[in-house]
MARSEPA-349244 format. One record per atom (N, C-alpha, C): x, y negated, z; residue in one letter. Coordinates in steps of 0.2 Angstrom, whole numbers, plus 5000, padded with zeros to 4 digits. Each point is the difference from the previous one (the first is absolute). Layout:
XYZa/...
This chain:
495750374941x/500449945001x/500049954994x/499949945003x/499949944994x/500549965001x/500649994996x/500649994999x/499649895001x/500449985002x/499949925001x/500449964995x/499749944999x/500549964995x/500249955004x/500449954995x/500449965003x/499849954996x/500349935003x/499949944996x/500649994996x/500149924997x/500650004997x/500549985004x/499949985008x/500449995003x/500250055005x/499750074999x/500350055002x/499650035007x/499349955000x/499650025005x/499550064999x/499950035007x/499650054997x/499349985000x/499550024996x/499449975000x/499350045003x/499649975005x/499550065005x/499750014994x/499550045003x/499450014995x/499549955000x/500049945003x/499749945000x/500149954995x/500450034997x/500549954995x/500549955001x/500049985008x/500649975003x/500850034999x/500549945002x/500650035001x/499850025008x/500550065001x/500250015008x/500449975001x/500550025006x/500449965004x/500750044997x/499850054996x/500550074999x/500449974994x/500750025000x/500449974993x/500250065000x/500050024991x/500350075000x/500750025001x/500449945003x/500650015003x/500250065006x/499449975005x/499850025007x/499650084997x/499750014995x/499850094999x/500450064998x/500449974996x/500450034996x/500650045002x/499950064999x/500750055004x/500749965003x/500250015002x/500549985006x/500850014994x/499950064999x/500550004997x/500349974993x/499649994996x/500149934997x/499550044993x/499950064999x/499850034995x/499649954997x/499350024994x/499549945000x/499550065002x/499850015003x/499550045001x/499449975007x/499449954997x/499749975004x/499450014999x/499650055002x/499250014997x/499649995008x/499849955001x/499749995005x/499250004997x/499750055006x/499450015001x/499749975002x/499349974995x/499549954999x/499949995008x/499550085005x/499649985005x/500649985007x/500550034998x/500549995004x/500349925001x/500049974993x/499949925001x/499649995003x/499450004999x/499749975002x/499750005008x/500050065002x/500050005008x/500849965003x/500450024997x/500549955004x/499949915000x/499750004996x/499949944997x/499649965002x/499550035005x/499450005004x/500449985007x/500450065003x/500249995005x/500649934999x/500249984996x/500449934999x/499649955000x/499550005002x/499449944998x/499850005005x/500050055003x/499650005006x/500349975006x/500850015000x/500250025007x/500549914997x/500049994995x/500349945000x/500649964997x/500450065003x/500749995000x/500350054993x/500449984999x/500450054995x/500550065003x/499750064995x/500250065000x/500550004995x/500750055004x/500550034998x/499950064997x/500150024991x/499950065000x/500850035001x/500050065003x/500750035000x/500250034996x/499350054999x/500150064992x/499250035000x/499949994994x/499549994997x/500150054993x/500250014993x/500250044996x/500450035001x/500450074997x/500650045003x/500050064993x/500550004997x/500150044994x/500150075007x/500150054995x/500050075005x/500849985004x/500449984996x/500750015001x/499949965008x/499849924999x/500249995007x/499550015005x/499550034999x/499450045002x/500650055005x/500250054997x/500450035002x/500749965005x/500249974998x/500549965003x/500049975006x/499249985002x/499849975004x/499750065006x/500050044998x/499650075003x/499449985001x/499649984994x/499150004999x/499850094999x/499549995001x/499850065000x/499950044993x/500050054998x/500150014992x/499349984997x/499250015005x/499549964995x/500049935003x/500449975001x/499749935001x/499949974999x/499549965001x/499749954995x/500349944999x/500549985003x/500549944994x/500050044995x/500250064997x/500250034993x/499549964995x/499449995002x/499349984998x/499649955000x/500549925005x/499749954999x/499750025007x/499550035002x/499650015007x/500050015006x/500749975001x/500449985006x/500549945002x/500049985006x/500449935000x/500150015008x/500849974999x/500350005008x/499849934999x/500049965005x/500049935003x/500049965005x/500249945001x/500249995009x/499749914997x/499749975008x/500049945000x/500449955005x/500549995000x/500449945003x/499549965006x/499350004998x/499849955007x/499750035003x/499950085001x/499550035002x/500550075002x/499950025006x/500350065004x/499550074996x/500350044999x/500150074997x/499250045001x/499949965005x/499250045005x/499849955000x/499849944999x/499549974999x/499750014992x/500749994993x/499950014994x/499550075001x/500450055004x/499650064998x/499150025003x/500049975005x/499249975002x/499649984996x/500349944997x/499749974994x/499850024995x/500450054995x/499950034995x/499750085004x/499950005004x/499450085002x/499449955001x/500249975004x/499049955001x/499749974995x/500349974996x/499849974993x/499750074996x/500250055002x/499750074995x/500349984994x/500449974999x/500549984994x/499650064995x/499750075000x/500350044995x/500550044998x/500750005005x/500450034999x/499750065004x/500450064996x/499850055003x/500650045001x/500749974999x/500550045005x/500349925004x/499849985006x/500449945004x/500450045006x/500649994998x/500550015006x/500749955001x/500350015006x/500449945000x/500850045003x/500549984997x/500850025001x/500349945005x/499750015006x/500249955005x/500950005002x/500650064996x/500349985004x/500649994994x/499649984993x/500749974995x/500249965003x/500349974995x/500549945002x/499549935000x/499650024996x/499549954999x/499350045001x/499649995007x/499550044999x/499350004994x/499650044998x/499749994993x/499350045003x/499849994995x/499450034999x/499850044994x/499850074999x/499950054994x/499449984999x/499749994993x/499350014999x/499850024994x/499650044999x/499850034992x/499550044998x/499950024996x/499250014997x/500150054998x/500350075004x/500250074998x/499250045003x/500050034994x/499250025004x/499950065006x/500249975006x/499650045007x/500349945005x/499749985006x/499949965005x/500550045004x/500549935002x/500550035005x/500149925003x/500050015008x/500349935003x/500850025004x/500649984997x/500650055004x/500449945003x/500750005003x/500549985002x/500450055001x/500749964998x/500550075000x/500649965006x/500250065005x/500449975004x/500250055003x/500650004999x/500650035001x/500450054996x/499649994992x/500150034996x/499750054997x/499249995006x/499450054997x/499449975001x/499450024994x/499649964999x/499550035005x/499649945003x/499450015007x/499449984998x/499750054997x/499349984996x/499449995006x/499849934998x/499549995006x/499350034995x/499850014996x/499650034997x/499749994995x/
């Protein structure tokens, strides 16, 4: 993992040498700790899929100290502990069309699944190394492969 930087105004920086669209507001554990270490490539594919599709992405959670890792009922290896995961939703785009997108662009992610039945439906993605495409619904996850 290649830990990413930031500018002075708090954006994160691709590997291109641009700002992203990402402020370390939006990565930074939930719980208010400072624990923000987001993952170079993980920027940078999401940041791809922002560019692409147009519109602006919501991250929901994105870094997670263990405690709210736990809190949250993440799974104990998960890759927010490590920057190499991000929940997030788009406001102009239905749950299945985002998640079309980001499988046919081959975005690179190699775990994409989607939580259709929060409160706010989202999208999982992250660079944990083994290929899974899931949905979780009903309170169990349905691995399409």
């Amino acid at each position: 993992m290649i830990k990413a930087k930031k500018n002075k105004l708090g954006l994160w920086i691709c590997s291109g040498g641009h700002a992203s669209h990402f402020h370390e507001s939006e990565t930074a554990c939930k719980c208010g700790c400072d624990y923000n270490d987001v993952d170079q490539e993980t920027l940078d594919k999401i940041e791809i899929i922002r560019l692409r599709i147009n519109k602006a992405i919501i991250v929901d959670s994105w870094c997670r100290c263990p405690e709210h890792n736990k809190n949250v009922g993440g799974a104990p290896s998960s890759g927010h502990l490590f920057g190499l995961a991000t929940d997030f939703h788009c406001n102009k785009m239905q749950l299945s069309q985002l998640w079309l997108f980001c499988h046919e662009l081959k975005s690179g992610f190699n775990g994409l699944g989607t939580y259709p039945e929060h409160n706010i439906p989202k999208i999982h993605a992250d660079m944990i190394l083994r290929f899974q495409r899931w949905t979780l619904r009903g309170g169990k996850y349905r691995y399409l492969f």
